[in-house]
C-alpha positions in Angstrom: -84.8 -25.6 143.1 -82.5 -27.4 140.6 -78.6 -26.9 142.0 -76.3 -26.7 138.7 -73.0 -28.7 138.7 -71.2 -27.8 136.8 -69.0 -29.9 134.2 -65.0 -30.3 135.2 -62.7 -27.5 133.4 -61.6 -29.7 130.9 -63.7 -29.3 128.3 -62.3 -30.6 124.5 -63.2 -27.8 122.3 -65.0 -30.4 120.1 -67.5 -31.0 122.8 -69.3 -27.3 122.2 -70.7 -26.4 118.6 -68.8 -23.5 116.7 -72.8 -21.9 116.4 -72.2 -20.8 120.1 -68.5 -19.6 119.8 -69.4 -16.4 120.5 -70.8 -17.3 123.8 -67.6 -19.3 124.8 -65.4 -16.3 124.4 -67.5 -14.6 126.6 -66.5 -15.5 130.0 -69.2 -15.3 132.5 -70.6 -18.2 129.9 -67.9 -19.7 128.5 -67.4 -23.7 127.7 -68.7 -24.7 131.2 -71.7 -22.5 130.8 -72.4 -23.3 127.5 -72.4 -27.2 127.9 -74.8 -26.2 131.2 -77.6 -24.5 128.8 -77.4 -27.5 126.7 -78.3 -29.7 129.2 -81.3 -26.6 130.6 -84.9 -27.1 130.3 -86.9 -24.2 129.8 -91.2 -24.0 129.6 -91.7 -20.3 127.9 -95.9 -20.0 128.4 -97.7 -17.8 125.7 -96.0 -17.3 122.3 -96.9 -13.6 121.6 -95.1 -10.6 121.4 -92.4 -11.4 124.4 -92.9 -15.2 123.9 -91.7 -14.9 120.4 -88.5 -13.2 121.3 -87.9 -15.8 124.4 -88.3 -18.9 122.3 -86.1 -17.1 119.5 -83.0 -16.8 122.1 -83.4 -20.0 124.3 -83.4 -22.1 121.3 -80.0 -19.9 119.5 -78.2 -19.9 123.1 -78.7 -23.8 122.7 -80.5 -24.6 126.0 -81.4 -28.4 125.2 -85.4 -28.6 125.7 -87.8 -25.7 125.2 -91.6 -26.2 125.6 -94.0 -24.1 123.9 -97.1 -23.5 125.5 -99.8 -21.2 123.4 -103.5 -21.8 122.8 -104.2 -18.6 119.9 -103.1 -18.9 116.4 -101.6 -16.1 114.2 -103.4 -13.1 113.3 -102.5 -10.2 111.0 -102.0 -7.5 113.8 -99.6 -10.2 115.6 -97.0 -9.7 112.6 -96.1 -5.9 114.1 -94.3 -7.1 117.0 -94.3 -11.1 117.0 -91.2 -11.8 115.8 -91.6 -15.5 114.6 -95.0 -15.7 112.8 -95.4 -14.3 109.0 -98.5 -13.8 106.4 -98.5 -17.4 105.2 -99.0 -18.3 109.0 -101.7 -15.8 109.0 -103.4 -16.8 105.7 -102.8 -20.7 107.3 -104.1 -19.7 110.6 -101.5 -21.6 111.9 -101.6 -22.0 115.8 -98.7 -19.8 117.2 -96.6 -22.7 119.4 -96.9 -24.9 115.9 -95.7 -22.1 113.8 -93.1 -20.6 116.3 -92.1 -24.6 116.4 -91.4 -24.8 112.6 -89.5 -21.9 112.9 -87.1 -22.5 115.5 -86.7 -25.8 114.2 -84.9 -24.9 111.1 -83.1 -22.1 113.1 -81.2 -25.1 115.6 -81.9 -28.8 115.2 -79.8 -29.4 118.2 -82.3 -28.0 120.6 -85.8 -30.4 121.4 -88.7 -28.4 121.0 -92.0 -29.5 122.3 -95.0 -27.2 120.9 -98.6 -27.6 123.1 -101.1 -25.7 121.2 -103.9 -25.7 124.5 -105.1 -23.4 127.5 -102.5 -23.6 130.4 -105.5 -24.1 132.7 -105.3 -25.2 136.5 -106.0 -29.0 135.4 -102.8 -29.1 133.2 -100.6 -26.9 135.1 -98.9 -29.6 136.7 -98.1 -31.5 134.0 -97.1 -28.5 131.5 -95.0 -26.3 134.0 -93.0 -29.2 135.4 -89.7 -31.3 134.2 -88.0 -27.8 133.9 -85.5 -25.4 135.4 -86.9 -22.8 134.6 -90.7 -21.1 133.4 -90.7 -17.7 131.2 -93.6 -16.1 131.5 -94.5 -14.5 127.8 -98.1 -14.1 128.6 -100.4 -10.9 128.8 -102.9 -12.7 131.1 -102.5 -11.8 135.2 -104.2 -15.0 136.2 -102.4 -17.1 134.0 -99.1 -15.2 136.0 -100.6 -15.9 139.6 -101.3 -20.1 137.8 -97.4 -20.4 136.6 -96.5 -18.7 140.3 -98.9 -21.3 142.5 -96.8 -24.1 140.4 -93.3 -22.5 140.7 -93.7 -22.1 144.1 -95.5 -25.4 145.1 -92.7 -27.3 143.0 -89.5 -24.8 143.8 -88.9 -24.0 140.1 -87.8 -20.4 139.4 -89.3 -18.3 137.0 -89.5 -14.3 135.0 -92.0 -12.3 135.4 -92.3 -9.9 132.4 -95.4 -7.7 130.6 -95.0 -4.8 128.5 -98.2 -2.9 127.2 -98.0 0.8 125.0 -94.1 1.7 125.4 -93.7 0.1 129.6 -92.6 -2.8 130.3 -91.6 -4.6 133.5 -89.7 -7.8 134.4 -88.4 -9.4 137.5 -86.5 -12.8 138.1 -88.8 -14.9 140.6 -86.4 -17.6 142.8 -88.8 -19.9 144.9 -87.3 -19.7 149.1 -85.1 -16.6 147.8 -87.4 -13.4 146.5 -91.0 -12.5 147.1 -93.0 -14.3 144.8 -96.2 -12.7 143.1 -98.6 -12.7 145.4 -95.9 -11.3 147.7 -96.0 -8.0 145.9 -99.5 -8.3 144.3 -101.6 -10.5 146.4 -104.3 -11.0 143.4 -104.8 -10.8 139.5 -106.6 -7.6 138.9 -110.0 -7.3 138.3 -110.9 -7.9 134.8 -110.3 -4.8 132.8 -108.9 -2.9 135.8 -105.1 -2.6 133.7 -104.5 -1.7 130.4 -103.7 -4.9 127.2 -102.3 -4.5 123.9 -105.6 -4.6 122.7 -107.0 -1.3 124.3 -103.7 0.8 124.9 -101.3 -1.0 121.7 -97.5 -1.4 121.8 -94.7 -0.6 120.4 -92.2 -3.5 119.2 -89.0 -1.8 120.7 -90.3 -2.4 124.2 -91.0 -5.9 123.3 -87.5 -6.5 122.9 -86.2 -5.1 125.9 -88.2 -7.1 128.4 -87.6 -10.5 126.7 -84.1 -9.8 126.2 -83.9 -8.6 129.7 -85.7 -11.9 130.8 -83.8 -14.1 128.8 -80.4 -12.5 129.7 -81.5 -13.3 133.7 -82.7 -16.6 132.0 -79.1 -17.6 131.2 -77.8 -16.6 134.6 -80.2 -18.7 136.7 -79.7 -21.9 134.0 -75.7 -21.2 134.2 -75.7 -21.0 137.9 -74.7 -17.5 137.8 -76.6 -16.1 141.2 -74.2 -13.8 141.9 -75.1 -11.7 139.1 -78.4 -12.3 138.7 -80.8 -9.1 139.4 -83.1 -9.4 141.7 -84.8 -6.1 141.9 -87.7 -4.9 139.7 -86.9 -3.3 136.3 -89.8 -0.9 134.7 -89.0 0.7 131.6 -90.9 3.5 129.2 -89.2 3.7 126.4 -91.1 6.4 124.7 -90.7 9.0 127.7 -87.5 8.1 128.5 -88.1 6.6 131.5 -86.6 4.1 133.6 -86.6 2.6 137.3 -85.1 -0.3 139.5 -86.9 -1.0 142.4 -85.7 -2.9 145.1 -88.3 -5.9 146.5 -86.1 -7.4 148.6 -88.5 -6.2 151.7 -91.3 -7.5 149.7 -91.3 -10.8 150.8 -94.4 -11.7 153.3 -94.6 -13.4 156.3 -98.5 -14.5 155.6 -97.9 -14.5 152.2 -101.0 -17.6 151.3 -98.3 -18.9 148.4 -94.9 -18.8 149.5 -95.2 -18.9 153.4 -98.8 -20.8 153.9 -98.3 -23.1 150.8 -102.3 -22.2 149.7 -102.0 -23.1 146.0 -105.7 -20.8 144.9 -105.0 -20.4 141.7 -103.5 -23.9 141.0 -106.4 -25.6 142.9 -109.3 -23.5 141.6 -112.0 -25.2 140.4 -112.2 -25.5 136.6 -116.0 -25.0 136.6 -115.1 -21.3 137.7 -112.6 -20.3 134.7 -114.5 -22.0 132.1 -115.1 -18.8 130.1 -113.2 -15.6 130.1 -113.7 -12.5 127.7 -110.3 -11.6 125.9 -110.1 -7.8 126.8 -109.7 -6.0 123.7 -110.5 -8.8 121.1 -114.0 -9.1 121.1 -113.4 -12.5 121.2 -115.1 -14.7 124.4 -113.3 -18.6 124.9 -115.4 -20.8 126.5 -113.2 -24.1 127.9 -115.2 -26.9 128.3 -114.8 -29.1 131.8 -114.8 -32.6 129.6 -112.5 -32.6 126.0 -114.6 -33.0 122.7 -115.1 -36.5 121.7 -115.3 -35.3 118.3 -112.7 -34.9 115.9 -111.9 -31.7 113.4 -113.2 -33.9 110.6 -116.5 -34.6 112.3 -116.9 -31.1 113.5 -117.1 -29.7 109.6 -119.4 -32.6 109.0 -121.5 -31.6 111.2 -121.2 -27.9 110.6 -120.9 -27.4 106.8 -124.6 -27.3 106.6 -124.8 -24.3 109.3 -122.5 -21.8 107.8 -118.8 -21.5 106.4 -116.2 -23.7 107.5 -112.6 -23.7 106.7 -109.7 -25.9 108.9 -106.5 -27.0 108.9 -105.0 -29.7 111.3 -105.2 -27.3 114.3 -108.2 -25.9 114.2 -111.9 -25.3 112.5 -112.8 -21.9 112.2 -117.1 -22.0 111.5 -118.9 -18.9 110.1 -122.7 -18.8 110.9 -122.6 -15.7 110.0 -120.7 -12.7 108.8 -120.3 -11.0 112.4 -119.4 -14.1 114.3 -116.9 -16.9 113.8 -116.6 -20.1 116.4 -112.7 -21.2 116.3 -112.7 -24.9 117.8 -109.5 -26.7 118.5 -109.0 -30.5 119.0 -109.4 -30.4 122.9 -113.0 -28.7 123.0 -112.2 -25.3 123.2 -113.8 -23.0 121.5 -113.0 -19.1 120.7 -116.8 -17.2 120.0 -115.4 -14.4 118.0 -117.5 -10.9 117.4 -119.0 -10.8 120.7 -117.9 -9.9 124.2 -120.8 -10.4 126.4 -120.2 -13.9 127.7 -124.1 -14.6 127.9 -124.0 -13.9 124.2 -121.2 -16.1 123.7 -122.6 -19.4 126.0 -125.8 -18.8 123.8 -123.8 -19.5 120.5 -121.8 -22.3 121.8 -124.9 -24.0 123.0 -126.6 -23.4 120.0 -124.0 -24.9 117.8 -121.6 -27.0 120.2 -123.7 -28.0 122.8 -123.1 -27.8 126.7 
């Protein structure tokens, strides 16, 4: 885990931006913080509903790099509670980490942004979830969570838990050697379709902004160096019963834990053959990731579809229409996103059929 030094007391006022004034007056951040967080590296994975609102404060609190990690592209029902995307990104079909990208761009050009628009997959996990202080988890995938904890574990980086579905939400600050870590308090993702998405129970925007803003507040304390104050219990919320809980997981921590106390990295070092295609609960939407990248490009994909069906692209993705039910999404990297079915069978049976295996 990174150990922050911070800079000497005197600071010339120069040397901090009057855009973060308001963070120097206040004193648990102040100057020192302030030049700390612009010298912070954050990785915020999935740019939905919570990621939206993390990238949106990293990037105005001026920490110096954030990384965007997303593979979906904007929808209409995103624009309810995803705070960065807008029709034309819709009507564009922009790829959420490119459009969030853009945005936050013209909000601070002081901050380097790095979009990925691409699974976060046991093969790139390394490589992706690395080179930071800190990982903020705005995903709505469990295995995904269990991936990002193998890597902050095996690698000592901390990282927020955080998931909020109908009007709960829950978040908890994860410190590698210090708290439990997930499998401490969960052992395993859930089955599939076991706990409720936003896709089969909705969600209410307000609750969206209470866990990110709870995460990113924690976020500042760990990149600032402010441990003192950071919270390390578990904070559930539900917002639309009035509801609210702290529960301490100090005691959580295992002794046989296979992550944090036997080093077993499962999800990290799963074989890619095994999470090649997963059903997106709620979407009706199958993604099949193939084990070897296209060697095609987007231009020789509609070549080679037009014929078929309906195809319309833009530099992030082909979207291919064989017919009115279904649609095959392909991105640069191979993957594709079968659309209008949710039987994977059905699903490897298109992609064969117009992909290839």
């Amino acid at each position: 885990m990174r150990i922050v030094q911070l800079p000497p007391d005197e600071i010339k006022p120069e040397t901090v931006p009057s855009r973060y004034s308001r963070h120097v007056l206040f004193k648990p951040v102040g100057e020192r913080g302030q030049r700390t967080l612009s010298q912070s590296r954050v990785a915020i994975v999935g740019l939905g509903a919570l990621g939206t609102v993390l990238a949106n404060h990293m990037v105005r609190a001026g920490v110096g790099y954030v990384r965007l990690i997303d593979r979906d592209f904007v929808e209409e029902s995103n624009l309810q509670r995803q705070m960065l995307y807008d029709e034309e990104d819709v009507r564009q079909a922009q790829p959420k980490a490119a459009a969030a990208a853009a945005k936050l761009a013209r909000i601070n050009s002081l901050v380097d942004i790095e979009a990925h628009v691409g699974d976060l997959n046991p093969l790139n996990a390394d490589d992706l979830l690395t080179g930071v202080d800190l990982i903020l988890d705005g995903t709505d995938n469990f295995s995904v969570r269990f991936l990002i904890n193998d890597v902050s574990v095996k690698y000592g980086i901390p990282w927020i838990y955080g998931g909020a579905v109908a009007s709960r939400g829950v978040s908890l600050a994860i410190v590698p050697g210090q708290t439990p870590c997930l499998r401490c308090l969960f052992g395993a993702a859930p089955a599939h379709g076991a706990a409720d998405t936003c896709d089969t129970a909705g969600v209410i925007g307000p609750i969206i902004h209470m866990v990110a803003s709870y995460q990113a507040t924690e976020a500042m304390k760990l990149l600032i160096g402010d441990h003192e104050h950071l919270n390390r219990r578990m904070q559930q919320w539900d917002l639309w019963y009035n509801q609210y809980s702290s529960v301490d997981v100090a005691g959580a921590r295992k002794q046989d834990c296979p992550a944090c106390a036997h080093r077993k990295f499962d999800y990290l070092d799963a074989e890619i053959e095994g999470e090649t295609i997963q059903t997106l609960c709620g979407r009706d939407s199958v993604q099949i990731l193939p084990v070897q990248a296209s060697f095609l490009t987007l231009d020789q994909w509609e070549q080679r579809l037009s014929p078929l069906g309906g195809v319309s692209r833009n530099r992030f993705l082909l979207r291919f229409h064989p017919s009115d039910e279904v649609t095959l999404v392909i991105f640069p990297d191979g993957r594709v996103l079968v659309q209008g079915v949710s039987d994977p069978a059905a699903a490897k049976t298109l992609y064969s059929r117009y992909i290839g295996m």
